[in-house]
MARBA-3410 file (N, C-alpha, C, O; in Angstrom, 1 decimal):
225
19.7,70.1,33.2,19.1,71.3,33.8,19.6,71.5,35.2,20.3,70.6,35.8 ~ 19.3,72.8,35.9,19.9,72.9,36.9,19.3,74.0,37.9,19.8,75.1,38.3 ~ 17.7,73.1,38.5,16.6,74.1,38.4,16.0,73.8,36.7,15.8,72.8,36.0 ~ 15.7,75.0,36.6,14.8,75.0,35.7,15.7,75.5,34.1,15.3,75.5,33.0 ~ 17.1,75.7,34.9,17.8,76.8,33.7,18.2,75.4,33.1,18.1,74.3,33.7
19.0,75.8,31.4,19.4,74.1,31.2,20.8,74.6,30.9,20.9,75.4,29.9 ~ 21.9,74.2,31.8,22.7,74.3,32.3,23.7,73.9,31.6,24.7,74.6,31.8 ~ 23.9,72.6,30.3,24.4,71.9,29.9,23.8,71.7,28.7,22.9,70.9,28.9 ~ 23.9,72.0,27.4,23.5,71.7,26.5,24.1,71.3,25.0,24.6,72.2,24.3 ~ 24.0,69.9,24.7,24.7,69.3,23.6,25.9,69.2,23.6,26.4,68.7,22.6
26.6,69.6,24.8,27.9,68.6,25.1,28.8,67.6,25.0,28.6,66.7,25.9 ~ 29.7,67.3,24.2,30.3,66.6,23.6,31.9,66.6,23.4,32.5,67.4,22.7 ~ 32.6,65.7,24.1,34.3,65.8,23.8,34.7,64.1,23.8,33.9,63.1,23.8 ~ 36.1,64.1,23.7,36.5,62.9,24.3,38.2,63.2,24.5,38.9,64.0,23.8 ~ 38.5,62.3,25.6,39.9,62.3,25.9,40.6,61.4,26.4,40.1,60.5,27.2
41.9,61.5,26.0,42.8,60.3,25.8,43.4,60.3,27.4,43.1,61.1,28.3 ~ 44.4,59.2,27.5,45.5,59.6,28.6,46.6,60.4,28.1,47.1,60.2,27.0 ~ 47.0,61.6,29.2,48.3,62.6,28.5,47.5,63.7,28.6,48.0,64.7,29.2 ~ 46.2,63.7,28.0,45.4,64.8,27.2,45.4,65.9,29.0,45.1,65.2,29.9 ~ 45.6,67.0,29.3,45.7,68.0,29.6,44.7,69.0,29.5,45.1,70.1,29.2
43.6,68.9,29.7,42.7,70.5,29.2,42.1,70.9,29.5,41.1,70.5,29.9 ~ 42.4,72.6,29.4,41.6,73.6,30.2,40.5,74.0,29.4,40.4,74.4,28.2 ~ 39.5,74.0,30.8,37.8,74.4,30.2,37.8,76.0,31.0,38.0,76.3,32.2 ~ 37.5,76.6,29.6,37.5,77.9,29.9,35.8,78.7,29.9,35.0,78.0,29.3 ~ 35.5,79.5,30.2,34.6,80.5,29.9,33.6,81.2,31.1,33.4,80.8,32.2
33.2,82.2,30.7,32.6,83.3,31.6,31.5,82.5,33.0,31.0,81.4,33.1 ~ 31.3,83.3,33.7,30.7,82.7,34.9,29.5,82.2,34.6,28.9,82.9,33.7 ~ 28.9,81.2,35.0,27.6,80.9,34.7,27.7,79.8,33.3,26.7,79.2,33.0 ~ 28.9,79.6,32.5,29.0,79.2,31.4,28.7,78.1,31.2,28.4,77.7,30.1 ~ 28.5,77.0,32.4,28.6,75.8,33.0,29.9,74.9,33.5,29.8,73.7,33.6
30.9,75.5,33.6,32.2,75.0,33.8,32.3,73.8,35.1,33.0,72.7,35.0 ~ 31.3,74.4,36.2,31.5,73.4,37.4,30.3,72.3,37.0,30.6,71.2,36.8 ~ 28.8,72.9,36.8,28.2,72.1,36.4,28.8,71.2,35.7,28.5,70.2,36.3 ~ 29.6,70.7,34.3,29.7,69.8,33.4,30.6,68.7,34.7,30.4,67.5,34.9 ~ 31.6,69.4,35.3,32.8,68.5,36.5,32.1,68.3,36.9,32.0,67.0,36.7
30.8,68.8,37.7,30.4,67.9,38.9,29.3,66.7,38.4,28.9,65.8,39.1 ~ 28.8,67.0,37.2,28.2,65.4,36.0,29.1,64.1,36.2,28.9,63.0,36.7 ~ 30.4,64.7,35.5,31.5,63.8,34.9,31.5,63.1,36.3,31.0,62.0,36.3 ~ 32.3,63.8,37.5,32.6,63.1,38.4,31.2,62.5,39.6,31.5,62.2,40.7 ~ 30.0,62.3,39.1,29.3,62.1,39.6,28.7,62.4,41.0,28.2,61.7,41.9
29.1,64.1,41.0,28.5,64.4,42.2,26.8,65.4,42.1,26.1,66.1,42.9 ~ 26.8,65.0,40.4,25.5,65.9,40.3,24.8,64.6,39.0,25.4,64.2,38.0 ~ 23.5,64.3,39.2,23.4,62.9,38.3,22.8,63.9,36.9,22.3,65.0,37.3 ~ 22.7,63.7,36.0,22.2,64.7,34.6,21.1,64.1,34.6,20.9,62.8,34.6 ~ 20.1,65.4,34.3,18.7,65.4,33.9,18.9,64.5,32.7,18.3,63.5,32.8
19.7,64.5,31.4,19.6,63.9,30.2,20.9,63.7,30.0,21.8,64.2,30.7 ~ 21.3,62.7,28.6,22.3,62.3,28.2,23.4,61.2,29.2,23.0,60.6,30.2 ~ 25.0,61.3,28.6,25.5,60.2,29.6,27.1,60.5,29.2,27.4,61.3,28.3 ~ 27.6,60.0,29.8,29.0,60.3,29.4,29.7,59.3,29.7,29.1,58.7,30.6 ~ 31.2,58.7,29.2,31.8,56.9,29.3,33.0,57.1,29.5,33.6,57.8,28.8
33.4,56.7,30.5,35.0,56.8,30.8,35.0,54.5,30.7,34.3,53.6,31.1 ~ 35.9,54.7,30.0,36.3,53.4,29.1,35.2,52.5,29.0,35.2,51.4,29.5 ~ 34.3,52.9,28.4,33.0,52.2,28.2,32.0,52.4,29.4,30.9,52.3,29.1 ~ 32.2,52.6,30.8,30.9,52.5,31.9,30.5,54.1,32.2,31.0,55.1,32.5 ~ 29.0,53.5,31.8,27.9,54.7,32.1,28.5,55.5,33.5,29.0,54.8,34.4
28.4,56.8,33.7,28.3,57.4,34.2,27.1,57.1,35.2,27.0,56.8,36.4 ~ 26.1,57.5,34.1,24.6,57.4,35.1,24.5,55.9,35.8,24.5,55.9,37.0 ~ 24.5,54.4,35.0,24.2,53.4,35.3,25.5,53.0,36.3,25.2,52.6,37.4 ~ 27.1,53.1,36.1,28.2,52.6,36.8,28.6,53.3,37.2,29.8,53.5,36.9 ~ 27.9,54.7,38.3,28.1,55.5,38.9,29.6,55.4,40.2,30.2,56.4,40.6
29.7,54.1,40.5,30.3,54.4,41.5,31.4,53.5,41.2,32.4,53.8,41.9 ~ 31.5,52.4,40.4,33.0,52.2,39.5,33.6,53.0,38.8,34.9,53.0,38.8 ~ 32.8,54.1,38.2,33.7,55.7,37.4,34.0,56.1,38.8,35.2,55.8,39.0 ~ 33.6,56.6,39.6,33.9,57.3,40.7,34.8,56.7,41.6,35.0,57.4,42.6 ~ 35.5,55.4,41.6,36.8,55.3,41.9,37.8,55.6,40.3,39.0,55.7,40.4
37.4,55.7,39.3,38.5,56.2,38.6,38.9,57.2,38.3,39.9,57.5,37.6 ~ 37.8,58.3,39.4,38.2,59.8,39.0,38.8,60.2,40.0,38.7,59.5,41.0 ~ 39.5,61.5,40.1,40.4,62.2,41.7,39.3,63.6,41.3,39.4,64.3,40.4 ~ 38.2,63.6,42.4,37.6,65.4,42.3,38.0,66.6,43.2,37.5,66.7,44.3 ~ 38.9,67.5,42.6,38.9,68.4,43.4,37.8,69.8,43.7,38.1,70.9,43.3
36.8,69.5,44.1,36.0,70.6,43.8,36.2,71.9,44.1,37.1,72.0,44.9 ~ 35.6,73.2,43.6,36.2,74.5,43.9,35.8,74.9,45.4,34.9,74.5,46.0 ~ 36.8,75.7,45.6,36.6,75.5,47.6,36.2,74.9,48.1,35.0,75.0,48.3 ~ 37.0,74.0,48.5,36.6,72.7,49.0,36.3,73.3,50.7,36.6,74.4,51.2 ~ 35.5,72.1,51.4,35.7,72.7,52.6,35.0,72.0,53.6,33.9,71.7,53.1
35.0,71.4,54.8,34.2,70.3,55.5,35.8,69.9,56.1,36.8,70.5,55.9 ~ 35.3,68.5,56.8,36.5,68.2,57.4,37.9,68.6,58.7,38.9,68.0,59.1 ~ 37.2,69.9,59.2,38.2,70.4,59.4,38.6,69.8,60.3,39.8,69.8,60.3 ~ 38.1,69.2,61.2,38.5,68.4,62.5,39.2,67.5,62.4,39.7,67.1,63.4 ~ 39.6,66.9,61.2,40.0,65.4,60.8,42.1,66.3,60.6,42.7,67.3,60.1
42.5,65.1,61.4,44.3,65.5,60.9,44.3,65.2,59.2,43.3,64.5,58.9 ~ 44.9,65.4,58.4,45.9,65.5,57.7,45.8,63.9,57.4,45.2,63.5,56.5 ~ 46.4,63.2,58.2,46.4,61.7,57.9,44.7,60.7,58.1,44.3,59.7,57.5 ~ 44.2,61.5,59.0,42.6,60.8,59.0,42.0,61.5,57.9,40.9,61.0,57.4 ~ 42.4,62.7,57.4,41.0,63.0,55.6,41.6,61.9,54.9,40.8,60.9,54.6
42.9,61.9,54.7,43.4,60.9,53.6,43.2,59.6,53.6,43.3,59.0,52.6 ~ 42.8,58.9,55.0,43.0,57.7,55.2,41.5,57.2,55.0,41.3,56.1,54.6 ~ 40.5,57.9,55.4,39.3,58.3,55.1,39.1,58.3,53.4,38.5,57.3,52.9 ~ 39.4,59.3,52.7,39.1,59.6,51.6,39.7,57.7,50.6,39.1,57.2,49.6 ~ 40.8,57.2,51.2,41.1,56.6,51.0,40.2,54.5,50.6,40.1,53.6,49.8
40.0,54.9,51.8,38.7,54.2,52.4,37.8,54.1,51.5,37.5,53.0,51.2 ~ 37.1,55.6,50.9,35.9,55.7,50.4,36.0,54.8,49.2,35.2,54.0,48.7 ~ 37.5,55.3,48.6,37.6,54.6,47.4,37.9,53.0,47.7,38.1,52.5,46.5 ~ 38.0,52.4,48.3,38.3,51.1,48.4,39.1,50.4,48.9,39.1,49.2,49.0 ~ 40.0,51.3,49.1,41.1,50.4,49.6,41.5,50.1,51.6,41.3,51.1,52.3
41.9,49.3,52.0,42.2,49.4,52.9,43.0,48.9,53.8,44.0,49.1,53.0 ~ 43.6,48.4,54.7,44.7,47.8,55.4,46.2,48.4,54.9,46.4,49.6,54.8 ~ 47.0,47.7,54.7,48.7,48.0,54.2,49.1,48.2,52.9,50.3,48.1,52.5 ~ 47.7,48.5,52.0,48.0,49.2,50.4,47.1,50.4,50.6,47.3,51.2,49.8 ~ 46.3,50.8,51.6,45.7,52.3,52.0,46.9,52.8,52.9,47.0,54.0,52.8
47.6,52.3,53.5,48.5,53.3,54.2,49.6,53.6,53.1,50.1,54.8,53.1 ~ 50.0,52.9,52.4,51.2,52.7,51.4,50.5,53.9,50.7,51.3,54.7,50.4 ~ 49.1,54.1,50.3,48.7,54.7,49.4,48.8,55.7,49.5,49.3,56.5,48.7 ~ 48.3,56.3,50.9,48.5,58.0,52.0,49.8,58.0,51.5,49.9,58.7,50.5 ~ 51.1,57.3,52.2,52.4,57.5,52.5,52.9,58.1,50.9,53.6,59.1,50.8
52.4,57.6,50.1,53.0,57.7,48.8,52.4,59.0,48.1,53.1,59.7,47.5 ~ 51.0,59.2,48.3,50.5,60.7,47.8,51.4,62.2,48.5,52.1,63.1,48.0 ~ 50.8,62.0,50.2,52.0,62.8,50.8,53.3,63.1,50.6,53.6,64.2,50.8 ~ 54.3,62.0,50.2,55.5,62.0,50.0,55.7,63.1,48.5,56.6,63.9,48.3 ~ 54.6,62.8,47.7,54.6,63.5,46.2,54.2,65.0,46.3,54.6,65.9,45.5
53.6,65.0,47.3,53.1,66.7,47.3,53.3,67.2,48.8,52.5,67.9,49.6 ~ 54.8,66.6,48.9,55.1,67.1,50.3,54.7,67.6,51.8,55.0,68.6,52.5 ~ 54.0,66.6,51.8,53.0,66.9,53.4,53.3,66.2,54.5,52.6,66.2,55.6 ~ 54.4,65.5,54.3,55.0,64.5,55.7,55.1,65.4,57.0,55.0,64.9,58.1 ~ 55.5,66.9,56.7,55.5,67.3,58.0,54.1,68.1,58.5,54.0,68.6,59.6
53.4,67.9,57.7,51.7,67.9,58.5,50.9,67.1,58.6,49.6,67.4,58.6 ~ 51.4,65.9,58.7,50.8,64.7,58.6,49.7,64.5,60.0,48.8,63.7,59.9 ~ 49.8,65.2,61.0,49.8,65.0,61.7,48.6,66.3,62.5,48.0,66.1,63.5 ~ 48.5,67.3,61.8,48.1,68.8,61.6,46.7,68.1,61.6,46.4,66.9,61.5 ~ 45.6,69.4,61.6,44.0,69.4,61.8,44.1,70.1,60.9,44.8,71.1,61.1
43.3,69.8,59.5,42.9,70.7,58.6,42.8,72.3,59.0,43.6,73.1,58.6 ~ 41.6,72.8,60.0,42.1,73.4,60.5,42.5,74.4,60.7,41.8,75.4,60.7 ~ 43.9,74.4,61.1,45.0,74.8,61.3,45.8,74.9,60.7,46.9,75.2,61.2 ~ 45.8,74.7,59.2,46.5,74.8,58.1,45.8,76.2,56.9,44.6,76.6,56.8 ~ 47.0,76.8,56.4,46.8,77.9,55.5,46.0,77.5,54.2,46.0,76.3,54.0
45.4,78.2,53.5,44.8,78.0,52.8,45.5,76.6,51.2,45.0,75.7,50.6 ~ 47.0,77.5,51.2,47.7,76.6,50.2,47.7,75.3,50.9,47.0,74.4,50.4 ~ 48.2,74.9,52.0,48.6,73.9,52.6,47.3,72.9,52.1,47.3,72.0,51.3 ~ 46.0,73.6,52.9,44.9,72.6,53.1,44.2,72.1,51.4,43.5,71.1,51.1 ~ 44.9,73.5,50.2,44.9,73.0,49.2,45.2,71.9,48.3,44.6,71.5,47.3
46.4,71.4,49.1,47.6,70.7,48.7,46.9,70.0,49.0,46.3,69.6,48.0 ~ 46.3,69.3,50.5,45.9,68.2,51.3,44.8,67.8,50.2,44.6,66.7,49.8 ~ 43.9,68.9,49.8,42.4,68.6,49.1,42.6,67.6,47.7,41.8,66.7,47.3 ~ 43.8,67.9,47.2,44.4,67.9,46.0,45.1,66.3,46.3,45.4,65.7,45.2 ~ 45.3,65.8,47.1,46.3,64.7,47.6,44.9,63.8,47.7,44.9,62.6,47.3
43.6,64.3,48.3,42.7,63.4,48.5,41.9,62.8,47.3,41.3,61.7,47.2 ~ 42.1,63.9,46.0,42.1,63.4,44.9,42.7,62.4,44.2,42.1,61.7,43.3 ~ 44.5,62.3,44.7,45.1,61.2,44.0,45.4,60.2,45.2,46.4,59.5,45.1 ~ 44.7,60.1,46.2,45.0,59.1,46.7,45.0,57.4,46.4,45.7,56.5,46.9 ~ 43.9,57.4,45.4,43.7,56.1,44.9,44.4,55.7,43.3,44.2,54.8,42.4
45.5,57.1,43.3,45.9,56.3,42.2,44.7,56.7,40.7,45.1,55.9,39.8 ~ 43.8,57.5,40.3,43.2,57.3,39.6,43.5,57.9,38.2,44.2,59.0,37.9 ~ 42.8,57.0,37.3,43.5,57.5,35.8,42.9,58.5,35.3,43.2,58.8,34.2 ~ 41.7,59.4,36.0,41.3,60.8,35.3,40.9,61.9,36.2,40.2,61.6,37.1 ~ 41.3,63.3,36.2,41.4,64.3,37.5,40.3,65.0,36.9,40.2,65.2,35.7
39.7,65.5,37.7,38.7,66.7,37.3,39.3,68.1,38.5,39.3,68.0,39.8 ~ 39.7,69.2,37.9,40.1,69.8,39.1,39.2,71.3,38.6,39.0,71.8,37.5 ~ 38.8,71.6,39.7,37.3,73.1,39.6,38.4,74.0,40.3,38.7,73.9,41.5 ~ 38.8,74.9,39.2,39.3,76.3,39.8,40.1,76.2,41.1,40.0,76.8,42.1 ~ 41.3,75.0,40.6,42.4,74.5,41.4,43.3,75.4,42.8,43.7,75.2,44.0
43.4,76.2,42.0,43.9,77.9,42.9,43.2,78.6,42.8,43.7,79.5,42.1 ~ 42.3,78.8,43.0,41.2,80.3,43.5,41.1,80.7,45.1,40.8,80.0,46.1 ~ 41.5,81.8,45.0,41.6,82.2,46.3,43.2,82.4,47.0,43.5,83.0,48.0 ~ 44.3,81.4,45.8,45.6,81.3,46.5,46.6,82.6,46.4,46.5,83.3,45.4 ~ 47.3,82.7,47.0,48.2,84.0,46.8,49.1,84.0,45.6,48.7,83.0,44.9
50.2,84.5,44.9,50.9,83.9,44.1,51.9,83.1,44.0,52.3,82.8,42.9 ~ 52.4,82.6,45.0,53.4,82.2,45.5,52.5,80.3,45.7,52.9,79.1,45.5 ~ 51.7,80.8,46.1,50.6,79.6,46.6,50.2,78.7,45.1,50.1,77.4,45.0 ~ 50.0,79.6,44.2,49.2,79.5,43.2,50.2,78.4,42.1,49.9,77.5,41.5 ~ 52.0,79.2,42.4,52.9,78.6,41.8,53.1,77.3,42.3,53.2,76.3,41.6
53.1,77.3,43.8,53.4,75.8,44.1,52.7,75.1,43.9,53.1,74.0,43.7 ~ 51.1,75.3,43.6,50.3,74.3,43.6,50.1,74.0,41.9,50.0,72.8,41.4 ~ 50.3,75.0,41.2,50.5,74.4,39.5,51.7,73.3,39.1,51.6,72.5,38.1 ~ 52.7,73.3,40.0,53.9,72.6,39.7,53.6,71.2,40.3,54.2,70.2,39.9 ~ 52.7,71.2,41.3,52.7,69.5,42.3,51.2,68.7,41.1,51.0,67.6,40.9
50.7,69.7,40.7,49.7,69.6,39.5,50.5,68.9,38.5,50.6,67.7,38.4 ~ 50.9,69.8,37.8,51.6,68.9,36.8,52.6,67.9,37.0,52.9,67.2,36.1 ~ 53.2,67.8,38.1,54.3,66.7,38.6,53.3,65.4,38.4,53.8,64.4,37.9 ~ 52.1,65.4,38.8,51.1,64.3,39.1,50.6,63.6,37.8,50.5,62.3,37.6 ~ 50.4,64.8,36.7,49.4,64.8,35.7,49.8,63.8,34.9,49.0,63.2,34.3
51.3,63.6,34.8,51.7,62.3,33.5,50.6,61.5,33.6,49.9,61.1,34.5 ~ 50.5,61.2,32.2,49.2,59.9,31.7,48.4,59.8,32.2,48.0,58.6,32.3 ~ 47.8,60.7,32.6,46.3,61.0,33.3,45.5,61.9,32.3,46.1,62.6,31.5 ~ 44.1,61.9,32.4,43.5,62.6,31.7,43.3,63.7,32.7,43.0,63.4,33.8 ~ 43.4,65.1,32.4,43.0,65.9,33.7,42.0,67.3,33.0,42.3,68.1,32.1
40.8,67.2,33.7,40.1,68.3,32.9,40.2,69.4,34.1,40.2,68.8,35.2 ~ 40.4,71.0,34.1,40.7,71.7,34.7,40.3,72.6,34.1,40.7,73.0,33.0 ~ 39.3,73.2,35.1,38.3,74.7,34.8,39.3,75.4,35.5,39.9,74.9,36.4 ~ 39.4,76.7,35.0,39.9,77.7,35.6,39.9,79.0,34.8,40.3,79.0,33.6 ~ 39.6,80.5,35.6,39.6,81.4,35.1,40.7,82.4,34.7,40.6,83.4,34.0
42.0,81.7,35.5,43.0,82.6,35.4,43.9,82.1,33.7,44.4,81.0,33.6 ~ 44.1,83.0,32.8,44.2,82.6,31.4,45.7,81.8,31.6,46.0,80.7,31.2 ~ 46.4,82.7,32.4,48.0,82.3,32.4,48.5,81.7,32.8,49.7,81.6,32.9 ~ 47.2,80.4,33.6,47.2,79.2,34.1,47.1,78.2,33.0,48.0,77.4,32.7 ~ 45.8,78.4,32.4,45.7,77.6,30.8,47.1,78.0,30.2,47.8,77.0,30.0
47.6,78.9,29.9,48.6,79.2,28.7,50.3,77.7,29.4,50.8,76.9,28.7 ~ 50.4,77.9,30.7,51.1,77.4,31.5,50.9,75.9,31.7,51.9,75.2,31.6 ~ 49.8,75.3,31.9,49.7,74.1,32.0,49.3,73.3,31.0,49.8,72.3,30.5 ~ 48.1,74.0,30.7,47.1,73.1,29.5,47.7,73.0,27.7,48.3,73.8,27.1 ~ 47.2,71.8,27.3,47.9,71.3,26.0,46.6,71.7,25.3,46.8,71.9,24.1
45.3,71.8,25.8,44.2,71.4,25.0,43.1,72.1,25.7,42.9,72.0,26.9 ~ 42.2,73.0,24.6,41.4,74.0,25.4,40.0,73.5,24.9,39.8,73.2,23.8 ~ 38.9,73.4,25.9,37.6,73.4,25.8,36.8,75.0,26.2,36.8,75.5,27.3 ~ 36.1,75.5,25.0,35.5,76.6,25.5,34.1,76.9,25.5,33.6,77.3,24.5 ~ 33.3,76.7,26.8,32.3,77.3,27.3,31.3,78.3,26.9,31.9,79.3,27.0
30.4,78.6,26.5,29.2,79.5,26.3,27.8,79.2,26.8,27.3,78.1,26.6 ~ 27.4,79.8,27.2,26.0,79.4,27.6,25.7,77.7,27.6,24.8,77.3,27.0 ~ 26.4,77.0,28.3,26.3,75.5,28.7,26.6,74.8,27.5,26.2,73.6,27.4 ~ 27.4,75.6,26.3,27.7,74.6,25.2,29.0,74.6,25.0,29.5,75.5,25.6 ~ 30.1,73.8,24.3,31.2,74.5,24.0,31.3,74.3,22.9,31.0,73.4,22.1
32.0,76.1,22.9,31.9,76.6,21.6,33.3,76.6,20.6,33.7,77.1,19.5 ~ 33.7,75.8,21.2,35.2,75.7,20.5,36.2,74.6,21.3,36.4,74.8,22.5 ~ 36.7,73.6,20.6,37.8,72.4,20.8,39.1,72.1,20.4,39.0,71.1,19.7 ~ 40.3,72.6,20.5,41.4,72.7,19.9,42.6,72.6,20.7,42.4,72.4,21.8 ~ 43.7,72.6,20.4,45.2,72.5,20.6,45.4,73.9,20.8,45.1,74.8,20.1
46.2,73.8,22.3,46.0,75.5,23.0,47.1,76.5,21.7,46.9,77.7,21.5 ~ 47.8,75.9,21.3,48.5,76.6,20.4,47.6,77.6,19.4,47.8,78.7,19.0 ~ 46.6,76.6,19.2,45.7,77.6,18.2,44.6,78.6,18.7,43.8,79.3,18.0 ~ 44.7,78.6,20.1,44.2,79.7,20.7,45.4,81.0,20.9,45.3,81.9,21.7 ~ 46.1,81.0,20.4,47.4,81.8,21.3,47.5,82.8,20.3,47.4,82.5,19.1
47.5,84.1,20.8,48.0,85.3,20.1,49.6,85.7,19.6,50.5,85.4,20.4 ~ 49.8,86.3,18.6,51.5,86.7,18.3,52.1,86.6,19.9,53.0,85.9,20.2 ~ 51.5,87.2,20.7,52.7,87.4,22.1,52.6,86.0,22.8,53.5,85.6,23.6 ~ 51.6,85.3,22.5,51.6,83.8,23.3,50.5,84.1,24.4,50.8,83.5,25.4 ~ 49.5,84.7,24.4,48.6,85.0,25.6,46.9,84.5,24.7,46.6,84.3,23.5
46.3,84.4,25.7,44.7,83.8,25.2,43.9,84.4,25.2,42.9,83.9,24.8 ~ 43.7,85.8,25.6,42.6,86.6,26.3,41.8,86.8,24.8,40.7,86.2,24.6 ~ 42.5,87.5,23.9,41.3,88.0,23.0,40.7,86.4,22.0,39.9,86.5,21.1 ~ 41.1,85.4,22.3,40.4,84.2,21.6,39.5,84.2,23.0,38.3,84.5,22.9 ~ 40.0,83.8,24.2,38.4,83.7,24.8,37.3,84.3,25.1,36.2,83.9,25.4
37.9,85.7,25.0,37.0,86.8,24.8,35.8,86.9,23.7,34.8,87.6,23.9 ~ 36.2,86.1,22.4,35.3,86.1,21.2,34.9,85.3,21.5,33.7,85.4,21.8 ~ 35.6,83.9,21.8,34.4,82.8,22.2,33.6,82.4,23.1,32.7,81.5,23.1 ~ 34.0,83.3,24.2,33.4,82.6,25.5,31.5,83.9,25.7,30.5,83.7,26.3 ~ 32.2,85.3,24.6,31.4,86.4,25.1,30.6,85.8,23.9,29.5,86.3,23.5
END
């Protein structure tokens, strides 16, 4: 529940490493709600969910070094450089001394932030501080991404760089990724989860979502309306 509304109902998937998939459906559908369960930043009125066997609810904070969360508009921090979110976020998850700096050095190097290493959130554009939000996710290395409407808000140019440092990352990771823009699913995602009124109403290989031209709109339009 979420309030009084029930937000999430009879929910059910599973996924592998590799697996790729976009959760689709209309506003309100529960798209962030289910990420912010998974990644334990919202605890569920009922039920449970197992990333390689440990409870979500009971081994809350051993799942939560295995996940990277990017939540949708992110935002806080702004005072912190560039190298203090990361080193910080870093921290949270556990690590620390000369395998946390190695660990910064090596995210940054991947999604190219060496030359704002040094920058105040800030003072950074919206893609940039994207990038940074997105780095604080894989800082630790972890084996499953939840990312909430990854580019919203970004220009197109913004939108492209950040889909490509996305998938550069994504090998053998599990990555669940809500997002409203279809031609992001058709682009990145191998595997579609779809959304209705806090249930999903459909589980498949994005292929079998796809119309003669290769586009998604009128499959999620039937299923998500």
């Amino acid at each position: 529940f979420y309030g009084d509304k029930l937000a999430l109902d009879d929910v059910a998937f599973s996924a592998d490493a590799g697996d790729f998939i976009g959760l689709l459906g209309a506003n309100g559908a529960g798209k962030s709600t289910l990420i912010k369960c998974l990644s334990g930043v919202l605890t569920p009125s009922g039920g449970d969910a197992r990333l390689n066997g440990h409870s979500i609810v009971t081994s809350r904070k051993w799942c939560q070094h295995q996940i990277g969360y990017l939540p949708e508009s992110p935002s806080g921090f702004e005072d912190l450089t560039v190298a203090e979110f990361l080193k910080f976020s870093a921290t949270s998850h556990g690590l620390s001394g000369r395998i946390r700096n190695q660990s910064v050095s090596k995210v940054c190097e991947e999604l190219q932030l060496d030359s704002i290493f040094g920058s105040r959130l800030a003072d950074l554009s919206k893609g940039l501080r994207q990038r940074v939000w997105l780095a604080q996710a894989l800082v630790h290395n972890p084996p499953i991404l939840f990312l909430d409407e990854p580019t919203d808000g970004l220009d197109p140019v913004q939108k492209v760089a950040l889909r490509r440092h996305i998938l550069s990352i994504a090998k053998n990771k599990i990555v669940l990724m809500s997002t409203h823009i279809l031609e992001e699913a058709e682009a990145m995602c191998g595997r579609l989860l779809i959304m209705n009124a806090g249930r999903i109403v459909t589980d498949g290989a994005i292929q079998t979502f796809l119309d003669p031209a290769g586009q998604l709109e009128s499959s999620v339009i039937n299923y998500a309306s």
